[in-house]
C-alpha positions in Angstrom: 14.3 9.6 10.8 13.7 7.4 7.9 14.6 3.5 9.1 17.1 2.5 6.4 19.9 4.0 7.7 22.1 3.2 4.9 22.3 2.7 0.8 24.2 -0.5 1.2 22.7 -3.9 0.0 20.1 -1.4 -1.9 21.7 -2.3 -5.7 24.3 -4.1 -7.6 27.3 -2.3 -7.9 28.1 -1.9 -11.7 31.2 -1.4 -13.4 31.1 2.2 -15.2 28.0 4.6 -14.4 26.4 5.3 -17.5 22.7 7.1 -18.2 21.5 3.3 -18.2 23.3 1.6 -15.2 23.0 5.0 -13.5 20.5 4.2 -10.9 22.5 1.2 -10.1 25.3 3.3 -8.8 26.6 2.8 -5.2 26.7 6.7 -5.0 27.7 5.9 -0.6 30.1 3.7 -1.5 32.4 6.3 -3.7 35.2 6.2 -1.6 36.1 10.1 -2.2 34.9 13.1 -1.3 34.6 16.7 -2.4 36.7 19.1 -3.9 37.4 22.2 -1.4 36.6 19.8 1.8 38.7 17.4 3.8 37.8 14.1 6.0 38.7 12.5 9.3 37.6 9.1 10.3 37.6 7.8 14.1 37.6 4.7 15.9 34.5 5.6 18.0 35.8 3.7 21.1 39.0 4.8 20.5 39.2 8.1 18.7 42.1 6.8 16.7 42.1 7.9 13.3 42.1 5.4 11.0 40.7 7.3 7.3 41.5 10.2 6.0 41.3 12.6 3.0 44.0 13.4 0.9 44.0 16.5 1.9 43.5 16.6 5.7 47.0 16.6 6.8 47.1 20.4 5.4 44.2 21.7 7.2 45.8 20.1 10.7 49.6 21.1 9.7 50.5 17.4 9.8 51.4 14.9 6.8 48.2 13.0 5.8 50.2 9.8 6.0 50.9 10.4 10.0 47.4 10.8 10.4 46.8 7.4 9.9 46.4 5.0 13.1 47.3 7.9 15.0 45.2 8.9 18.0 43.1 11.9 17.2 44.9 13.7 20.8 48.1 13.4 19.2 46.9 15.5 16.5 44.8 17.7 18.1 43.8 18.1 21.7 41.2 20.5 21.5 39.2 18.5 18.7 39.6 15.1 20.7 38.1 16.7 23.9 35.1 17.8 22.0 34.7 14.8 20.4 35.3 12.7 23.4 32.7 14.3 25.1 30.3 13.1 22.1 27.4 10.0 23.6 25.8 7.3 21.7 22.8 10.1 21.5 24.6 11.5 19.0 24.9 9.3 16.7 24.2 9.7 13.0 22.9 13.3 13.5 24.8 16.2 12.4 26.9 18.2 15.0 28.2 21.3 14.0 31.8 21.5 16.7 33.3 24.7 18.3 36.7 23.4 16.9 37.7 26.4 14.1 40.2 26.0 11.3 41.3 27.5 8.1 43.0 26.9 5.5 44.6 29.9 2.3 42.3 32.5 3.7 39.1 30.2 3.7 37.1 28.9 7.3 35.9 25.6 7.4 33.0 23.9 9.9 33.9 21.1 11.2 30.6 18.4 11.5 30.4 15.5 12.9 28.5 12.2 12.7 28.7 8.3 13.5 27.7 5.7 11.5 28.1 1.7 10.6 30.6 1.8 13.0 32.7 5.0 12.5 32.9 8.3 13.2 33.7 10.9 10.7 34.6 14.5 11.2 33.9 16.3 7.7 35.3 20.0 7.3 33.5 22.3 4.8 34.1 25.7 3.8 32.4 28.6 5.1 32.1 31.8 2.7 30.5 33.9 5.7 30.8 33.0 8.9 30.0 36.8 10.1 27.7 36.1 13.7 26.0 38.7 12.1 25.3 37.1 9.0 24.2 34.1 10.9 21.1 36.2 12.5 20.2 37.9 9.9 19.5 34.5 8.6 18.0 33.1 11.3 15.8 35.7 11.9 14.6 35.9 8.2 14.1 31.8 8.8 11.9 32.9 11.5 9.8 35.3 10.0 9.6 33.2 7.1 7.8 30.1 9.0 5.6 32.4 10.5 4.4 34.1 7.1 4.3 30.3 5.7 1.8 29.2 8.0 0.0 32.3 8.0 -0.4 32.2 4.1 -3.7 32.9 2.1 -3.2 29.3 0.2 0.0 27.0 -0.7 1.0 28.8 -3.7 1.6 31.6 -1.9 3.2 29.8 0.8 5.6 28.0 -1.6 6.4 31.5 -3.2 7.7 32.8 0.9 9.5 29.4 0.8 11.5 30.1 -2.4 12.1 33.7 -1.4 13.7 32.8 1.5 15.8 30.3 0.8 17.3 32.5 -2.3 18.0 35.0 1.0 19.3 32.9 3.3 21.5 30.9 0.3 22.5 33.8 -1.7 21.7 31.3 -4.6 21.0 32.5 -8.5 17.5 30.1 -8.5 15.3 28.2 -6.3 12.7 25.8 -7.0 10.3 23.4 -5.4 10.2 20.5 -7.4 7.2 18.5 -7.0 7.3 14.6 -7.1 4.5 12.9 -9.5 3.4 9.6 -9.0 5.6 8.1 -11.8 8.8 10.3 -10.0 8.8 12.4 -12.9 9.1 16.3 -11.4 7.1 19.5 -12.0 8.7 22.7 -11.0 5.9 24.2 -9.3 7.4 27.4 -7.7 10.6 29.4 -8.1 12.4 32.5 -7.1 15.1 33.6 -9.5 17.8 36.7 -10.3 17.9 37.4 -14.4 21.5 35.1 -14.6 19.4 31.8 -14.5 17.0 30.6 -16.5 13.2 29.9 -15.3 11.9 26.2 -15.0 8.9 26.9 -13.5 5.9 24.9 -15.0 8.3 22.8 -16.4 8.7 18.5 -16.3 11.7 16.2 -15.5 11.9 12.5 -16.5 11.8 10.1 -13.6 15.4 9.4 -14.5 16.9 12.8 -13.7 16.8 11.9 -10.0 17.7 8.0 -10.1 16.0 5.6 -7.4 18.8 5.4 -5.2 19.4 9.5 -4.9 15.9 9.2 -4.0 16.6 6.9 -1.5 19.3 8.5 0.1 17.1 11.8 -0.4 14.3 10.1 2.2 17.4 8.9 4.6 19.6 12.4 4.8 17.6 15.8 4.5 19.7 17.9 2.4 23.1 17.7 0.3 25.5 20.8 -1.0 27.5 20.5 -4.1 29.9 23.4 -3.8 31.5 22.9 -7.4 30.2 20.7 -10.3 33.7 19.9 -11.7 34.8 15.6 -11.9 37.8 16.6 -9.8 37.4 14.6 -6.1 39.7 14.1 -3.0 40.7 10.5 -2.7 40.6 8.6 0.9 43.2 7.1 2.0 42.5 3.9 5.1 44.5 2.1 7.7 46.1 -1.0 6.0 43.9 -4.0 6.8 40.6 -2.1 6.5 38.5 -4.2 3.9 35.2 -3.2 4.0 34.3 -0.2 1.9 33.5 3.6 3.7 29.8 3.7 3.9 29.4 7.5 2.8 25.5 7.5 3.0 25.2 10.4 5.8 28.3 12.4 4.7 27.6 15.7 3.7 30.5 16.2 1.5 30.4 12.8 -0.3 32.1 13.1 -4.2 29.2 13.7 -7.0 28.6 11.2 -9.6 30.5 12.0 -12.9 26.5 11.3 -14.6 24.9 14.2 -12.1 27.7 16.7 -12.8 27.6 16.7 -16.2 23.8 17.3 -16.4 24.7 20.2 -14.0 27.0 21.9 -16.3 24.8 21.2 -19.2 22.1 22.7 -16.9 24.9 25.7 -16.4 25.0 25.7 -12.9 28.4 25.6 -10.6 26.8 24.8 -7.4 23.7 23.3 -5.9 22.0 23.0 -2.5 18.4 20.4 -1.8 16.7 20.2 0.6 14.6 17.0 0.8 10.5 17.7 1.3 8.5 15.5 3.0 4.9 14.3 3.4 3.9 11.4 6.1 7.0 9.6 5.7 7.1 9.7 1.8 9.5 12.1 -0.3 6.9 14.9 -1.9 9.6 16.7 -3.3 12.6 19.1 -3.1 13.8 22.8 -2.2 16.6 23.0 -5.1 19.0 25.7 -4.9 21.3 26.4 -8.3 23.9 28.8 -8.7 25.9 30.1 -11.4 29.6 30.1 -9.3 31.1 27.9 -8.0 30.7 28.0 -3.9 29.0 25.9 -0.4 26.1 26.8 1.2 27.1 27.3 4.7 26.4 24.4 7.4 24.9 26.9 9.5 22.0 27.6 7.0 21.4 23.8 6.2 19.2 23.5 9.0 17.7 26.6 8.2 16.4 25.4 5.1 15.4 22.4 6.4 13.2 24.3 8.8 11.7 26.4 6.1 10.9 23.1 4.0 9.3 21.2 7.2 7.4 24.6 7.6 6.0 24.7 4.0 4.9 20.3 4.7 3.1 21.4 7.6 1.1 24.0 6.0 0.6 21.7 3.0 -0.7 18.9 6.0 -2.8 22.1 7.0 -4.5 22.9 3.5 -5.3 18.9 3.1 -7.2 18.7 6.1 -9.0 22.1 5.2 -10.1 21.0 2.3 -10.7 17.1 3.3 -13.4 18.7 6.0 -14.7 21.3 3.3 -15.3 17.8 1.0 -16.7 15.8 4.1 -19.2 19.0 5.3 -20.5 19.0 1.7 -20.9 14.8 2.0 -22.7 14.8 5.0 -25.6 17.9 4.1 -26.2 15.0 0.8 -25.9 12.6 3.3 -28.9 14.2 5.6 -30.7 15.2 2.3 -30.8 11.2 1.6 -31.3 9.8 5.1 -34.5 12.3 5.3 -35.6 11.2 1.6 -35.0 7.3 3.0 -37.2 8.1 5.9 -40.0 9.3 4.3 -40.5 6.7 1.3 -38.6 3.6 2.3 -37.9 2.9 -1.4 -34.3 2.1 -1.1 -33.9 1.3 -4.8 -35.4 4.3 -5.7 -33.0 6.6 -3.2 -29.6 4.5 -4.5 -30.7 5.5 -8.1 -31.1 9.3 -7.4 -28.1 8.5 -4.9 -25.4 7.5 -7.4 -25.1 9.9 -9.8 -24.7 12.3 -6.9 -21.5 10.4 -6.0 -20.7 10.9 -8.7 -20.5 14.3 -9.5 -19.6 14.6 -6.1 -15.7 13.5 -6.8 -15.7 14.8 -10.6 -16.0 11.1 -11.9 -17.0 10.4 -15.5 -19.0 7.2 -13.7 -19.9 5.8 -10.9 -20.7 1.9 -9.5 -22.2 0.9 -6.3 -21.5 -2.7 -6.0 -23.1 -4.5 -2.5 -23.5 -8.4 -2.7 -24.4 -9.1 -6.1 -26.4 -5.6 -6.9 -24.6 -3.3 -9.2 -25.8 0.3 -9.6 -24.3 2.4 -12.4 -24.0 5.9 -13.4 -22.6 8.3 -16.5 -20.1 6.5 -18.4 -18.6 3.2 -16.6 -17.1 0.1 -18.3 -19.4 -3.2 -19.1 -20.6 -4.1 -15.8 -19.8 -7.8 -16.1 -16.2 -6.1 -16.3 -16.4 -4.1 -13.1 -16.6 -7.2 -10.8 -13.1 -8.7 -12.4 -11.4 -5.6 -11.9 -12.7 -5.0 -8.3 -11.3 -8.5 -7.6 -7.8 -7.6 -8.9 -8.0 -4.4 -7.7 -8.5 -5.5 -4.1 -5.3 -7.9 -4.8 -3.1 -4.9 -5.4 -3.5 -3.0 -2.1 -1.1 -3.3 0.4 -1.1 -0.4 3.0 -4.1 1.1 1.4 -7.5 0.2 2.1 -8.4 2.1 -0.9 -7.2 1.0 -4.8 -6.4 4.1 -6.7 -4.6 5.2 -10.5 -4.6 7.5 -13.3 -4.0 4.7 -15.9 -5.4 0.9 -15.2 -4.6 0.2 -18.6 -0.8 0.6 -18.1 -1.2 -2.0 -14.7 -3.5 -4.3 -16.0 -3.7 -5.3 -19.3 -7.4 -6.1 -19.5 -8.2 -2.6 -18.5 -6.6 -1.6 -22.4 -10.0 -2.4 -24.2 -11.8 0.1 -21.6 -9.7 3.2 -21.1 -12.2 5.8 -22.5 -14.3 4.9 -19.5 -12.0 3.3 -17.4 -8.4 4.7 -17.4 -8.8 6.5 -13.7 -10.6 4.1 -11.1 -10.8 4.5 -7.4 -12.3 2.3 -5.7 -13.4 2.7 -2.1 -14.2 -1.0 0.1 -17.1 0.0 3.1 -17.7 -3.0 5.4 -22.0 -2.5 6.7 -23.5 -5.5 6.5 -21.4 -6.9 3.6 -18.6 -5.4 1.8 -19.9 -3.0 -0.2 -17.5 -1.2 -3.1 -18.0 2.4 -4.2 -16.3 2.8 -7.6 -15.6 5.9 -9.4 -14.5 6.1 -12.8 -12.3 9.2 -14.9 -11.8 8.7 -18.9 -8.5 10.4 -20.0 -7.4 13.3 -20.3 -5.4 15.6 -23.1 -2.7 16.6 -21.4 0.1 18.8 -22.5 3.3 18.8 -20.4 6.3 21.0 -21.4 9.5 19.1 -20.6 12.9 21.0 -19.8 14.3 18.8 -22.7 14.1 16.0 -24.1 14.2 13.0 -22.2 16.3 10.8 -24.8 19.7 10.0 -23.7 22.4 11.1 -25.7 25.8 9.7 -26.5 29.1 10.8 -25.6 31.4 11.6 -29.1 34.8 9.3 -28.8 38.3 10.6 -30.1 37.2 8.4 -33.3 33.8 10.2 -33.9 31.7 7.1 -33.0 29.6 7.6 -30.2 30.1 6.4 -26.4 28.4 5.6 -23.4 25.3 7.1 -22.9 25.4 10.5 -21.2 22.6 13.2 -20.0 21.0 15.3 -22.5 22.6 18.3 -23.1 19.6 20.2 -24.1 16.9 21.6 -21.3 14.9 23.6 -23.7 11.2 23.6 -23.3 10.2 20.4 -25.5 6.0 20.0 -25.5 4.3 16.9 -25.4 0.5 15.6 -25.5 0.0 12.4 -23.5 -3.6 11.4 -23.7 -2.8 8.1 -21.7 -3.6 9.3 -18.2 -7.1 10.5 -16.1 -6.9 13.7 -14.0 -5.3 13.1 -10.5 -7.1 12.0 -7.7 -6.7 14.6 -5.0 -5.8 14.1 -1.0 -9.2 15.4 -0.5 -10.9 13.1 -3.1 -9.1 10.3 -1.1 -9.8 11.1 2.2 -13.6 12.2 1.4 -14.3 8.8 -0.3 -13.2 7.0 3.1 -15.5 8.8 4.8 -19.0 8.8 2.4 -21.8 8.0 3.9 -20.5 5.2 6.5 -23.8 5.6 8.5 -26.0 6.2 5.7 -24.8 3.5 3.8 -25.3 1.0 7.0 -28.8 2.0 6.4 -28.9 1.2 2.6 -27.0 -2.0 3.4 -29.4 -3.1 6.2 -32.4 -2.1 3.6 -31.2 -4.0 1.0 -30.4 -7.1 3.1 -34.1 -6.8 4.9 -35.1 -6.7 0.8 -32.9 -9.8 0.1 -34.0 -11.7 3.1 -37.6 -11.2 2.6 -37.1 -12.5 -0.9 -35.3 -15.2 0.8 -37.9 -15.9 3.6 -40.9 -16.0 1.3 -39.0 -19.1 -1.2 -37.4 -20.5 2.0 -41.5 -20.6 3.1 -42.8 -22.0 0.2 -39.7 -24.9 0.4 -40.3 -25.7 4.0 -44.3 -25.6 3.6 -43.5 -27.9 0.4 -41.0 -30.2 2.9 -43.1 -30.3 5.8 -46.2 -31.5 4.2 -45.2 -34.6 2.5 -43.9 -36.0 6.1 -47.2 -35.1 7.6 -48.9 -36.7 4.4 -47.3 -39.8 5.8 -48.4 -39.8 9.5 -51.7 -39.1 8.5 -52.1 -41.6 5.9 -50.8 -44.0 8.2 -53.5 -42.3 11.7 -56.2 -42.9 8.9 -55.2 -46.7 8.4 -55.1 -47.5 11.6 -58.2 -45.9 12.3 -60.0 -48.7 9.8 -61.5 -51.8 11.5 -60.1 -55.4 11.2 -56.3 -54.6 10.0 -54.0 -57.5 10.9 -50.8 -57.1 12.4 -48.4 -56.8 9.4 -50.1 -53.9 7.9 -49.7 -52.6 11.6 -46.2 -53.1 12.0 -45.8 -51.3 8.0 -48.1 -48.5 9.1 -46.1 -47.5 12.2 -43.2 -47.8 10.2 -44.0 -45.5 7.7 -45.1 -42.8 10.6 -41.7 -43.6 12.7 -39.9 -42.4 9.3 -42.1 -39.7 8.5 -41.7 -38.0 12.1 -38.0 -38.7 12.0 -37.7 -36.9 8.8 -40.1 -33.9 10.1 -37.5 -33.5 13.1 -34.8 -33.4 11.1 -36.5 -30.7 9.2 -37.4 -28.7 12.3 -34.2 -29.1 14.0 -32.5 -27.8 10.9 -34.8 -25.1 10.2 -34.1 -24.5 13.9 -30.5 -24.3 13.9 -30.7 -22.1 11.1 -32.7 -19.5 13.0 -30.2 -19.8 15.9 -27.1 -19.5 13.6 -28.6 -16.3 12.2 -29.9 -14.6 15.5 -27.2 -15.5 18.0 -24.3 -13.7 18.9 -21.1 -15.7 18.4 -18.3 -15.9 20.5 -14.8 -15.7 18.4 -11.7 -17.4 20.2 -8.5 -18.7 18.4 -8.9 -21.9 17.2 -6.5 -24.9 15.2 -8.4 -25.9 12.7 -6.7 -28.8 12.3 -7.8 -30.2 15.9 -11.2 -29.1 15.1 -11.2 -31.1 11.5 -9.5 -34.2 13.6 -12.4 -34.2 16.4 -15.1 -34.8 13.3 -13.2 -37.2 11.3 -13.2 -39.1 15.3 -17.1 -38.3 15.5 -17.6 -40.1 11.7 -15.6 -43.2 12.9 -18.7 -45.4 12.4 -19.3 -44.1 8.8 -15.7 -44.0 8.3 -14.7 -47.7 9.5 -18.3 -48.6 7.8 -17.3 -47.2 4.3 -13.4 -47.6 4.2 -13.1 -43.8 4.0 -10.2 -42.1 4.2 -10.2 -38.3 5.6 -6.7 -36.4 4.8 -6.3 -33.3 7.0 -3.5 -31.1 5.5 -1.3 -28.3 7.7 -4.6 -26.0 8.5 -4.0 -22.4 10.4 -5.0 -21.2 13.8 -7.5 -18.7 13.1 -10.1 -16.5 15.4 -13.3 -18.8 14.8 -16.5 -20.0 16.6 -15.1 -22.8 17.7 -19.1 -24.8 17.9 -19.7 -23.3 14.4 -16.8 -24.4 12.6 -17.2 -28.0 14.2 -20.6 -28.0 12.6 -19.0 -26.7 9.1 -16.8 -29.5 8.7 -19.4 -32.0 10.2 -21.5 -31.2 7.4 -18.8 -30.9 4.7 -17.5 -34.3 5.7 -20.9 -35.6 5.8 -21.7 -34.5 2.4 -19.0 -36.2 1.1 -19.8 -39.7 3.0 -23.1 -39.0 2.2 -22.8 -38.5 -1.7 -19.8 -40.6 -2.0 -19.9 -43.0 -5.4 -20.2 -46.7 -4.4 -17.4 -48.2 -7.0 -14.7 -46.7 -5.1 -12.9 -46.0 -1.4 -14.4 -42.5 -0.6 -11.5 -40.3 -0.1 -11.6 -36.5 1.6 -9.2 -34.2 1.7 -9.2 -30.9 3.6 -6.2 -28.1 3.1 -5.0 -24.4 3.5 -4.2 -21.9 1.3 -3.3 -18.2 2.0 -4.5 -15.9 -1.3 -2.9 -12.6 -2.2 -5.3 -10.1 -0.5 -4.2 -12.6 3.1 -7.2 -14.7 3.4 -7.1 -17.8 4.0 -8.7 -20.7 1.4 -9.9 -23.7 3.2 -10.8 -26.5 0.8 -13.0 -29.7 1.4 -12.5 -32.4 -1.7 -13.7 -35.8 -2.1 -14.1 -38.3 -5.1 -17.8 -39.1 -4.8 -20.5 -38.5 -6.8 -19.8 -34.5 -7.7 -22.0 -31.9 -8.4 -22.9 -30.4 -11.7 -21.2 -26.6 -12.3 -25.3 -25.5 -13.1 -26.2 -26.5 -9.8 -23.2 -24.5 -7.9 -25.9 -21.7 -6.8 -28.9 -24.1 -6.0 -27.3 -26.2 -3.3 -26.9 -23.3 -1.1 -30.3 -22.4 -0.9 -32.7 -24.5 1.7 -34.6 -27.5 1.0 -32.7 -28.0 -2.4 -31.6 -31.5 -3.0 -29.6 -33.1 -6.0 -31.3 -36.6 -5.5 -34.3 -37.8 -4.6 -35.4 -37.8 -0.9 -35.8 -41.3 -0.7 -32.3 -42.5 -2.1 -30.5 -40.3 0.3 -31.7 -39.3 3.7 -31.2 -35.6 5.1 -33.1 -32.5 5.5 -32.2 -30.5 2.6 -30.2 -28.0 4.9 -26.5 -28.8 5.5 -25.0 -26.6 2.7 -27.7 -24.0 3.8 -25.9 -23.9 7.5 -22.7 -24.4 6.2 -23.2 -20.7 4.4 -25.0 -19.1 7.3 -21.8 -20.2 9.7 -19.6 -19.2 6.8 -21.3 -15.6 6.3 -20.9 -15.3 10.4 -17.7 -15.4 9.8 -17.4 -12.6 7.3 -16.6 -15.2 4.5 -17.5 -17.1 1.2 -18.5 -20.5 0.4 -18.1 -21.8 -3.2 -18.4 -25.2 -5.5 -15.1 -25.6 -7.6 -16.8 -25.9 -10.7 -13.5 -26.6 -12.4 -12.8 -29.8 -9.7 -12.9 -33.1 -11.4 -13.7 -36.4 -10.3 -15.8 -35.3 -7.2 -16.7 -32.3 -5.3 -14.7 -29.5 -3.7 -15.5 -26.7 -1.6 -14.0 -23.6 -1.1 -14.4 -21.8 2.5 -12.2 -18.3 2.2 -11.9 -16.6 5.4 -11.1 -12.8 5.6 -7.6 -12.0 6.6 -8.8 -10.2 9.8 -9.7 -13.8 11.1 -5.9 -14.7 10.8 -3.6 -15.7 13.9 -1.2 -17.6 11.8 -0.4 -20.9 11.3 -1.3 -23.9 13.9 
């Protein structure tokens, strides 16, 4: 059962319903119901009536005016004892009661239902209520499921559906009308007798089922329209009763005067739906038309609604048939790889033979393989230096998705416009191995011609003075062609699903090659920085062994000698400690706990109290989150941020720091560290992060050359970024973004 149990609150109410206003109308909140039916409404505590139809006091043999504040008992015993008998179980579903009236020659059901504090009994007509007629349906229900989920493919299951349901209905034409992504429909199968015309193939605009019939569609399975004439049954309600009848899960509800005009322009009397759906989501309909005038019976409702929860299941079915047929194709490239892998270890030579694989694998025009900053390409992709903006508003747009997915960028995000002959379809697939690694596939577009029932321009009504009115629905459901050349082809359920699932392993393997590369690379600078480092202290020790070693030095050149060894061994531990806590950042395994930040950031402003109180500093710590953190490591983070910023501050003014929080769209969270020192130049914002690099000289400002170095290895622990604010003015600012995963909201 969908959660939003009702279409209140869901819109502004409107004046008038016209073509324009017409998804804005409160469609529950009509306040009439049905020609041909009739309406109670109960007290649920105390089965007094206190609503009723117009019409009601006729089918009970009473005035509808004693109805009113009368207890349902006093009307009619037999319908109060089956009512009372009702639980709180039963509420909002549909019961069908053994209570039988009729009214000039016609039956009616009576169905009942509680909701938003009522409960309504609802009497509709029944054209054959023959026991026998009842089987006969429910055994051609049956047989029906059966064949559905025994069917070669889903067209031919769809064609059972609509066969059916024409039996079981007794309806002139029904249709399955599929849902597109834009809620435009495409009649995609249909079973018809010579008095209706065919739709099948054909398009309707997005507006010919408005956003709130949707809605209502997803909340309350099916709805019958017995007769597409304006005239209703008015309600009346005990005095005193202000809030309006919420209608939402009535079954005989009035029609809105917009939807029964584009019936009888359509040239149908009488409709029955039956709402489809897929994982929650409305896929589409089971649409029954008919060219009299006449109600489905109740009884076959449910039957429907069986054979359309049938035809989802074997629609589940064929998804995952062809997901695993997609997935057993992935993993024999996937062995074919791993063996080539094995046997040359030329990683960069298997990722090029490797993409355009991918591919061709999902029918892509190009293909991208994005890990750290490495960008592979294949066939015909946009600029790359494009590809890394629109993976980074891409990933922005997701919200129960891990995967970003469209037929038309261009129409979501303007940039996209200069690039849709390469770019108009993107999916883009995030894999987490080492690092986040993006798989992005790229469709041009496609010509495309779709044959509308009609066109989709609204047309005015005439007035009495020939001018024309408010806007109505066409009149006209002809077959109108049109070329679009806008969109890519779909992406496909087993497209989607495959791309989740390519090459999870395989790719750990590519990842943990290509990081090997990159840290090799890494190692041999790093060596050549530390060998460069480590020398010039040793330089000093032994220039200072070799004057002491000389014969008749006096005592001053002493006291300078040992001081220049005391400072070069202090700066050689500083080196090998750092170098040393490097090495145990990157090679132990890290406890995470929840943390506040904002304790942790108060404990190292109290550990810099000397340099604080020394240098006047001040050290502003804004509202920071509790987050799941190494605790040790993020001590050490801010130590060194802190530091850096004491360190490098500018001596004609108070060094001031300032750390905050800020959550970005995708959820993670922005830490940033910002002081008014000396700042750092927007060419260097690359350079500091690598080891042994320093800004000034050695002997202006002491240090090992490693603090921003650690502050990136505990950063990358975490599964984050560390940047310089290039933009920042007037000092320095760091940017620490944490994934969202890390999150344990706000301390």
């Amino acid at each position: 059962m969908n959660d939003m149990q009702s279409l209140s609150a869901f819109f502004a109410r409107p004046e008038t319903s016209t073509l324009d206003t017409c998804d804005q109308e409160p469609i529950h909140l009509s306040g009439l119901i049905q020609r041909g039916c009739a309406l109670l409404v109960l007290d649920p505590d105390t089965n007094v009536i206190t609503g009723a139809s117009e019409n009601a006091g006729k089918l009970l043999g009473v005035k509808t005016e004693a109805l009113i504040s009368t207890p349902l008992a006093d009307i009619n015993q037999d319908l109060a004892e089956e009512i009372a008998g009702f639980s709180e179980d039963t509420q909002i579903l549909h019961e069908v009661l053994d209570f039988e009236t009729s009214l000039g020659g016609v039956q009616y059901d009576a169905i009942s239902h509680a909701h938003a504090g009522r409960r309504m009994i609802e009497f509709v007509p029944n054209t054959s209520p023959s026991p026998s007629a009842v089987r006969a349906k429910m055994r051609n229900c049956s047989k029906s499921c059966a064949r559905v989920m025994r069917a070669e493919d889903f067209e031919e299951a769809m064609q059972i559906v609509v066969a059916a349901a024409r039996q079981i209905t007794g309806f002139s034409r029904v249709k399955i009308y599929r849902f597109l992504l834009d809620w435009s429909g495409h009649t995609i199968a249909e079973s018809r007798n010579d008095a209706m015309p065919s739709y099948l193939g054909l398009h309707f605009p997005d507006t010919d089922i408005p956003r709130q019939v949707r809605q209502i569609m997803k909340i309350v399975p099916y709805r019958a329209i017995g007769d597409v004439s304006d005239e209703t049954i008015g309600i009346r309600t005990a005095a005193g009763a202000s809030d309006a009848l919420d209608l939402t899960w009535s079954v005989i509800r009035s029609v809105s005067p917009m939807h029964t005009a584009y019936l009888r322009n359509m040239g149908v009397e009488a409709t029955f739906s039956c709402s489809l759906m897929h994982h929650g989501e409305l896929w589409g309909l089971i649409a029954a038309h008919n060219d009299e005038p006449g109600f489905v019976p109740f009884d076959s409702w449910n039957l429907l609604h069986e054979l359309g929860t049938s035809l989802m299941l074997r629609y589940d079915q064929q998804q995952r048939v062809d997901t695993a047929d997609k997935i057993s194709g992935l993993r024999r490239i996937e062995n074919r790889f791993a063996a080539a892998l094995r046997q040359s270890g030329d990683v960069e030579s298997v990722i090029e033979t490797l993409v355009p694989i991918l591919q061709e694998f999902l029918g892509a025009d190009g293909f991208a393989f994005q890990y750290g900053n490495t960008l592979h390409t294949s066939g015909h992709t946009p600029p790359r230096e494009f590809i890394p903006q629109m993976i980074q508003w891409a990933m922005r747009q997701r919200e129960t998705s891990d995967q970003f997915q469209t037929t038309s960028l261009h129409k979501e995000w303007a940039p996209a416009k200069d690039y849709i002959d390469t770019a108009c379809g993107v999916l883009i697939q995030p894999i987490v191995v080492h690092r986040v690694c993006q798989l992005i596939w790229f469709r041009g577009p496609i010509t495309r011609t779709v044959q509308w029932a009609g066109r989709e321009a609204a047309e005015g009504r005439p007035k009495s003075d020939g001018t024309t009115g408010t806007l109505g629905p066409r009149q006209s459901f002809d077959k109108w062609l049109q070329e679009h050349c806008d969109e890519s082809a779909p992406w496909r359920p087993s497209e989607l699903e495959s791309a989740r699932e390519i090459f999870k392993e395989f790719l750990d393997i590519i990842a943990a090659q290509l990081l090997l590369k990159e840290e090799n690379a890494s190692l041999r600078q790093f060596a050549a920085s530390a060998a460069h480092d480590l020398k010039a202290p040793l330089r000093g020790i032994s220039m200072a062994l070799d004057i002491m070693s000389e014969e008749n030095f006096d005592e001053d050149v002493v006291k300078q000698t040992h001081a220049i060894a005391q400072n070069s061994a202090n700066r050689l531990s500083d080196l090998t400690s750092g170098l040393l806590e490097l090495a145990v950042i990157r090679e132990q395994e890290h406890h995470f706990a929840s943390a506040d930040l904002g304790r942790i950031a108060a404990d190292v402003r109290e550990m810099l109290s000397a340099q604080v109180q020394e240098t006047g500093a001040e050290i502003t710590i804004g509202a920071l989150p509790t987050l799941l953190v190494n605790e040790r490591l993020m001590l050490r983070l801010f130590l060194n941020l802190f530091g850096n910023a004491l360190k490098y501050r500018d001596p004609g003014r108070t060094p001031r720091i300032d750390i905050s929080a800020t959550e970005l769209p995708d959820g993670a969270i922005a830490l940033a560290v910002a002081d008014n020192g000396l700042g750092i130049p927007a060419e260097f914002a690359e350079r500091i992060f690598q080891p042994m690099q320093r800004l000034q000289p050695q002997d202006e400002v002491e240090g090992s050359g490693l603090g921003l170095t650690i502050c990136k290895r505990i950063v990358d622990v975490h599964g984050g970024s560390i940047h310089l604010d290039a933009d920042y003015q007037g000092g320095a600012r760091f940017v620490v973004s944490l994934p969202e995963q890390k999150s344990q909201g706000a301390g």
